[in-house]
C-alpha positions in Angstrom: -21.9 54.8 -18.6 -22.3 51.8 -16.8 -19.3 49.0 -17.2 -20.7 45.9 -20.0 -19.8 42.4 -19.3 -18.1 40.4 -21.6 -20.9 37.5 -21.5 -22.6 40.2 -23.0 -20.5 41.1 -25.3 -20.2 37.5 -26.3 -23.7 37.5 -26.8 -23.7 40.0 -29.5 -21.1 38.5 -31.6 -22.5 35.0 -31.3 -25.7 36.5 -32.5 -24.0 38.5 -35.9 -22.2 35.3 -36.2 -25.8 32.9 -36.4 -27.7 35.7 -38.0 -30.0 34.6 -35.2 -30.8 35.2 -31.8 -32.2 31.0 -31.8 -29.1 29.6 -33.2 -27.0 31.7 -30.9 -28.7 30.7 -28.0 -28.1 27.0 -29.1 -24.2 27.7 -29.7 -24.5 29.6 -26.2 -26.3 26.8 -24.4 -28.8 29.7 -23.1 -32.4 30.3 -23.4 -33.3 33.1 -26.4 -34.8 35.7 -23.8 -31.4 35.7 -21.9 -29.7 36.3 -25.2 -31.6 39.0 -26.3 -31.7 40.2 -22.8 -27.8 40.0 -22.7 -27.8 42.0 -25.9 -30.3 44.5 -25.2 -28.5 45.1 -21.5 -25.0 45.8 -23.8 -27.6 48.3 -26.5 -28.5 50.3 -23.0 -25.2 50.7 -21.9 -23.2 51.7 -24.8 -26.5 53.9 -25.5 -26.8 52.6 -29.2 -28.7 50.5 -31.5 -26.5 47.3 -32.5 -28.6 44.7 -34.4 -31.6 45.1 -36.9 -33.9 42.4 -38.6 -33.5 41.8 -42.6 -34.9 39.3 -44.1 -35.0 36.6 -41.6 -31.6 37.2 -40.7 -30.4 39.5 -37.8 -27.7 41.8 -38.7 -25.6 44.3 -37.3 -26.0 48.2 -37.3 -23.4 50.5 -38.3 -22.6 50.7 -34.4 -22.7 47.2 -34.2 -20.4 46.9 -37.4 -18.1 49.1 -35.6 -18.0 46.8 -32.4 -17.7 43.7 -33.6 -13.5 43.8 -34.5 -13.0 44.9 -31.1 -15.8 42.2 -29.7 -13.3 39.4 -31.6 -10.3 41.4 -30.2 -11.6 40.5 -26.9 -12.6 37.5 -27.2 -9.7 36.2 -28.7 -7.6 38.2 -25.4 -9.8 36.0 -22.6 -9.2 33.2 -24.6 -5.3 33.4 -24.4 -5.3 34.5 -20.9 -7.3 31.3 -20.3 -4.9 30.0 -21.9 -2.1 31.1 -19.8 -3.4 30.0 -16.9 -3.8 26.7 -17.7 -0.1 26.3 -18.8 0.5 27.9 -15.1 -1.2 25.1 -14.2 0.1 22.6 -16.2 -3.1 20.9 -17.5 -5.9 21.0 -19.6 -9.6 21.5 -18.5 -12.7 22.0 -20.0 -14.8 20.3 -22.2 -14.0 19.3 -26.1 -17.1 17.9 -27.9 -15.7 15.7 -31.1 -17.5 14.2 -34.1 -16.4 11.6 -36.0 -17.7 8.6 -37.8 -18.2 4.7 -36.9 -15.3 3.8 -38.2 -12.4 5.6 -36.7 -14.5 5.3 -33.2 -14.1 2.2 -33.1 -10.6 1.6 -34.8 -8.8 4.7 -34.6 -9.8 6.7 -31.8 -9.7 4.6 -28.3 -5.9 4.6 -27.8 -5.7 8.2 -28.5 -8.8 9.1 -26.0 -7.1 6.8 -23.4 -3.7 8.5 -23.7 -5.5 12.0 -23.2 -7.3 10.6 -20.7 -4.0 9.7 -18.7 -2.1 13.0 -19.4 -5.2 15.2 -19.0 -7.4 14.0 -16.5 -9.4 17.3 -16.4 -10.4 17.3 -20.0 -13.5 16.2 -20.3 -13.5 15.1 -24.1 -17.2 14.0 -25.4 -17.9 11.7 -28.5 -20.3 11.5 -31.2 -20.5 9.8 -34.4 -22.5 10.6 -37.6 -21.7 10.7 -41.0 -19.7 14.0 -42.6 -22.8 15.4 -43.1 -24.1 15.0 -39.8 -21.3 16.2 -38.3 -20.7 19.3 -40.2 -24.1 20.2 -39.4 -23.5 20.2 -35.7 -20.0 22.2 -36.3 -21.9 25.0 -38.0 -24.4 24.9 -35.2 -21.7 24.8 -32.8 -22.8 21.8 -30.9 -19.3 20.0 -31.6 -15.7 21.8 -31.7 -13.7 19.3 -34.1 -14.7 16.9 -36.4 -12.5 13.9 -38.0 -14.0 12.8 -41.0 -14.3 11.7 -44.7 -13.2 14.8 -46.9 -14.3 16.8 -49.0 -15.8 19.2 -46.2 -17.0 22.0 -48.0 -18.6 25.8 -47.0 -16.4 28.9 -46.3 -16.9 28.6 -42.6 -14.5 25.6 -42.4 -11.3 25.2 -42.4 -10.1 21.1 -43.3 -6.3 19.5 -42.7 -5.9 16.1 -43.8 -4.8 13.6 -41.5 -4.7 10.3 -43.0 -5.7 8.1 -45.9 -7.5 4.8 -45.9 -8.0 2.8 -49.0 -11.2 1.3 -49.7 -11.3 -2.7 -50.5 -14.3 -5.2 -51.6 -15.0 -7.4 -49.3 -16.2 -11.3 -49.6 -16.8 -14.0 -47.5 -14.0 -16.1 -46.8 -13.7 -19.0 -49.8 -15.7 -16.8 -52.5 -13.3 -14.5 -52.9 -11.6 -13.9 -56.4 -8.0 -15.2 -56.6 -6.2 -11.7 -57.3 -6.6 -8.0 -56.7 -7.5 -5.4 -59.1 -11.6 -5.6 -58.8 -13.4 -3.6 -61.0 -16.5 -1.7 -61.3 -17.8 -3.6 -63.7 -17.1 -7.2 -62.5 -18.5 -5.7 -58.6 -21.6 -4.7 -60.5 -22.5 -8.2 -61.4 -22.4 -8.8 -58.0 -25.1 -9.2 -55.1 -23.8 -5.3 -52.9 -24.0 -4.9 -49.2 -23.3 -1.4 -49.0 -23.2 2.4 -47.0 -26.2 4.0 -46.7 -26.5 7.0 -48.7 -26.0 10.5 -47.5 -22.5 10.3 -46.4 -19.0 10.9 -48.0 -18.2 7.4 -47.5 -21.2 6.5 -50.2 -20.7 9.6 -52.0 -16.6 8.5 -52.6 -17.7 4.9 -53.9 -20.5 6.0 -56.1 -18.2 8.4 -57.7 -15.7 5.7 -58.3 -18.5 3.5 -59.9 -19.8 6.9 -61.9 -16.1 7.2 -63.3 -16.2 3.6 -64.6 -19.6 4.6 -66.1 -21.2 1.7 -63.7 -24.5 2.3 -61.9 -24.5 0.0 -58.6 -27.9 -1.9 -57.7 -27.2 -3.0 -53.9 -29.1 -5.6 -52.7 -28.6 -4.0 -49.1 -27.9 -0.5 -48.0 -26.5 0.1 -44.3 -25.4 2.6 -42.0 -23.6 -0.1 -39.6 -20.3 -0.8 -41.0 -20.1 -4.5 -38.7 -23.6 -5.0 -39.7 -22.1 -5.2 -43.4 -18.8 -7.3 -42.6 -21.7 -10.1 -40.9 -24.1 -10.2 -43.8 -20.8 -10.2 -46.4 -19.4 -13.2 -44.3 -22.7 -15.1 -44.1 -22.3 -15.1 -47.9 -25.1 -12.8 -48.3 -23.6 -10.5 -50.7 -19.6 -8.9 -51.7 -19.2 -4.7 -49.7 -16.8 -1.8 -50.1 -14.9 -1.1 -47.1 -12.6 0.8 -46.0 -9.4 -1.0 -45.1 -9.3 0.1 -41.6 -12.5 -1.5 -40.7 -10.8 -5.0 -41.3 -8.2 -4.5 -38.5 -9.8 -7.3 -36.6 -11.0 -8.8 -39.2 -7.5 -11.1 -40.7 -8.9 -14.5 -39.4 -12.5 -14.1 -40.1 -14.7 -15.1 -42.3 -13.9 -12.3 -45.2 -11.6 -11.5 -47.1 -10.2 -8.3 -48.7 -9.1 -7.4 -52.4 -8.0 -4.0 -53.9 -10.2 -2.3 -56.0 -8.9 -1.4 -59.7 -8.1 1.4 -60.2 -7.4 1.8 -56.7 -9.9 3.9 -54.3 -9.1 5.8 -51.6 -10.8 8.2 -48.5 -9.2 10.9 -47.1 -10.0 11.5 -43.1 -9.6 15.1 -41.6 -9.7 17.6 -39.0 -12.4 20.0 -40.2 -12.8 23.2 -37.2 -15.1 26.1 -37.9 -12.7 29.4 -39.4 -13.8 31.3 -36.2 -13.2 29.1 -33.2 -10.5 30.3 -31.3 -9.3 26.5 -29.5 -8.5 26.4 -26.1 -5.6 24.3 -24.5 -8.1 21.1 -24.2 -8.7 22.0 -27.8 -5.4 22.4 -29.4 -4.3 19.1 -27.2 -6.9 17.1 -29.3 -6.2 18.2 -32.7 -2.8 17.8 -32.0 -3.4 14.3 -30.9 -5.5 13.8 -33.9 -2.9 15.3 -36.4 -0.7 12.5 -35.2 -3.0 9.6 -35.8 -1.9 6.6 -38.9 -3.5 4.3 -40.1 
């Protein structure tokens, strides 16, 4: 018997893993004949059957049930001697893909990207912003490594830490704005709204906070641009929800912040798929992410 490789081997598991030869290829960054190629090479050598169609899913065979622990096993072994050798060589390469939303881009995230620019100038670290959504989407389809965003994330594939938590404030233009804190639902209601799209936490965490007041919101204006809403609230063209962290630059301009009552809150996280094994480059981010306040 021939020797396998162990881009074949990957191959495989990435395959059991999607349930598809596609979606594999996608988290592989391959075409889907050199996948199943890859597969069918490691079926030839080891001179048994390891995946079968059901449904619309692919599936491993009892062989292929059999292989996978040791296919992880191995796996997770090149990973650590990767490892290794970038400790021996006392920096981090590679590529880490991160996901994250508007908001902590723009207000969170630059110092920390510069620092691990400085300290790891061979860590290529790539950024992309969506809504939690969005972004847990592209973690499932492996086409981002770490996401930091608005919790809950929920499936069994992913595995959330908190990081920070950021409370969210109405928002009017400079002059209009009521003389003490403690807003509620109610009185915002009466109110012309600027706010978040729908279809991310963001939305979802302020709609539940007007559902537990037993308020329905009627925005006049619903956006997925969180400066597009800070200009049309300070224009005077309506009052937003915000969080807090999106008014860092925003003390001497024209709007002003007041605390919701009861009090709202978002929580921001780390959210990795349960089965990625991180690499140095990897576990350098989250830990630079773990650290990051408000």
């Amino acid at each position: 018997m021939r020797g396998f490789t162990f881009d074949q081997l990957r191959a495989f598991g990435q395959v059991v893993a999607a349930g598809s030869v596609s979606l594999a290829a996608e988290r592989l960054n391959l075409t889907q004949p050199a996948v199943s190629l890859r597969v069918r090479q490691l079926e030839r050598q080891l001179g048994v059957r390891l995946l079968e169609r059901v449904g619309r899913r692919v599936a491993p065979t009892a062989a292929g049930r059999a292989l996978l622990p040791h296919v992880r096993r191995i796996e997770a072994a090149v990973a650590e001697a990767m490892e290794r050798m970038a400790d021996h060589a006392g920096t981090a390469v590679g590529r880490v893909r991160l996901g994250t939303g508007a908001t902590a881009c723009i207000y969170l995230l630059p110092p920390l990207l510069r620092d691990l620019r400085g300290r790891f100038p061979r860590l290529d670290i790539e950024v992309r912003t969506g809504n939690t959504p969005e972004m847990l989407k592209s973690l499932e389809a492996n086409m981002i490594d770490i996401a930091f965003a608005t919790l809950p994330a929920s499936g069994r594939m992913f595995e959330a830490v908190p990081v920070l938590t950021d409370e969210i404030v109405a928002v009017f233009a400079a002059g209009n704005e009521p003389s003490a804190n403690g807003i509620t639902a109610a009185e915002l209601a009466e109110l012309p709204l600027v706010l978040y799209e729908p279809g991310g936490n963001s939305r979802r965490v302020i709609d539940d906070w007007f559902g537990r007041a037993g308020v329905s919101p009627k925005p006049v204006m619903e956006l997925g641009n969180i400066e597009a809403i800070k200009e049309l609230v300070g224009a005077g063209l309506g009052c937003g929800l915000l969080p807090r962290l999106a008014l860092r630059n925003a003390a001497s301009g024209p709007i002003a912040a007041r605390s919701l009552s009861p009090a709202l809150h978002r929580e921001l996280g780390i959210v990795l798929r349960r089965d990625k094994t991180p690499d140095r480059g990897l576990r350098e981010v989250i830990k630079a992410v773990s650290g990051l306040r408000p």
